[in-house]
C-alpha positions in Angstrom: 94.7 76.6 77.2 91.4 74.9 77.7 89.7 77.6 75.9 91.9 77.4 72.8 91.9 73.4 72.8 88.5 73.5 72.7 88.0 75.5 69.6 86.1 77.9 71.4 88.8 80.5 70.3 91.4 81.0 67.7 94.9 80.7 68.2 95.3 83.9 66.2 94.4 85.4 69.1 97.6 85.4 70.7 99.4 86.4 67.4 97.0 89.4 67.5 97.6 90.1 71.2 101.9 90.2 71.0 101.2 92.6 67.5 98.6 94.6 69.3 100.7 95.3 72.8 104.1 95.5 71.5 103.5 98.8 69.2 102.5 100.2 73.1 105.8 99.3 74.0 109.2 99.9 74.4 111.6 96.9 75.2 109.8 95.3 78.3 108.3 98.9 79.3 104.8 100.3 78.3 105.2 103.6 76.8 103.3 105.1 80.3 104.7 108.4 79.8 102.5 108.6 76.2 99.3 106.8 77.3 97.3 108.0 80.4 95.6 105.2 81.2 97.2 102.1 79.8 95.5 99.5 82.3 92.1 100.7 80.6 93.7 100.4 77.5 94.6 97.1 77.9 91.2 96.3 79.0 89.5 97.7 76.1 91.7 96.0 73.5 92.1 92.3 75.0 88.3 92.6 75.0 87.9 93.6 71.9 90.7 90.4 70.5 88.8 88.1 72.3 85.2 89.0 71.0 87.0 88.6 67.6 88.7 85.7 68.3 85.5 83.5 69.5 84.6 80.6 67.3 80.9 80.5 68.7 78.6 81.7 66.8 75.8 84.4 67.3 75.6 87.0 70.1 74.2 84.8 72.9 74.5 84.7 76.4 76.9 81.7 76.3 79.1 83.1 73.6 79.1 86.5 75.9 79.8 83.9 79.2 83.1 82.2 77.1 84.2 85.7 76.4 84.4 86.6 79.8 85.3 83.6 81.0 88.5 83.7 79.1 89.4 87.2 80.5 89.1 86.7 84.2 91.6 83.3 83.3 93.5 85.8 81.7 93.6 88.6 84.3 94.7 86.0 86.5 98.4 87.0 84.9 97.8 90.3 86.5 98.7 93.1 83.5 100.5 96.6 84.3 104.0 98.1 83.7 106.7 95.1 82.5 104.3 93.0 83.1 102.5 93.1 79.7 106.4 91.4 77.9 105.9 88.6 80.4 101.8 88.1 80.1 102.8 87.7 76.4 105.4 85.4 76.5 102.9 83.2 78.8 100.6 83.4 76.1 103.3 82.3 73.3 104.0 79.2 75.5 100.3 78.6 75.8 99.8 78.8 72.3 103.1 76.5 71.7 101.7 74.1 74.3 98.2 74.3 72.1 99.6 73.1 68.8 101.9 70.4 70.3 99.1 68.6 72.1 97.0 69.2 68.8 100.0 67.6 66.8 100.6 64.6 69.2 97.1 63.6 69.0 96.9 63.7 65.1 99.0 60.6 65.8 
């Protein structure tokens, strides 16, 4: 959450995360049996949200360090199998969490 409160990344992120994943799945399952290698998949794509979603500017080394700063915080929630429903729903919570602490400090 740290890294959405501090404006380091959009919120969209997690939007674009739960629209990304869930056309790779069916119910709470990944669709295993039509992607070969869906860990590296996974990989591959929340890198390539997250690159998008950073609010820094340029191509520097501490825009690159946020990047992947955020990803090891996020493969903390360890991915695979039924996993991915609950890793988004964690996220959806996060990003609830995000806009309530935003809106009780507005006032």
């Amino acid at each position: 959450m740290r890294f959405l409160k501090a404006g380091e990344f959009s919120s969209s992120f997690v939007i674009n995360v739960d629209a990304e994943f869930s056309k790779m799945m069916i119910g709470n399952d990944l669709l295993s049996e039509k992607i070969s290698d869906p860990d590296s998949i996974f990989k591959t794509e929340l890198l390539r949200l997250l690159r998008r979603s950073c609010e820094m500017d340029g191509e520097d080394k501490s825009r690159t360090q946020k990047i992947n700063e955020f990803k090891n915080s996020l493969k903390q929630l360890q991915i695979g199998g039924r996993e991915l429903a609950n890793f988004i729903s964690a996220l959806r919570i996060i990003r609830f969490l995000d806009r309530e602490v935003k809106y009780l400090n507005a006032y």
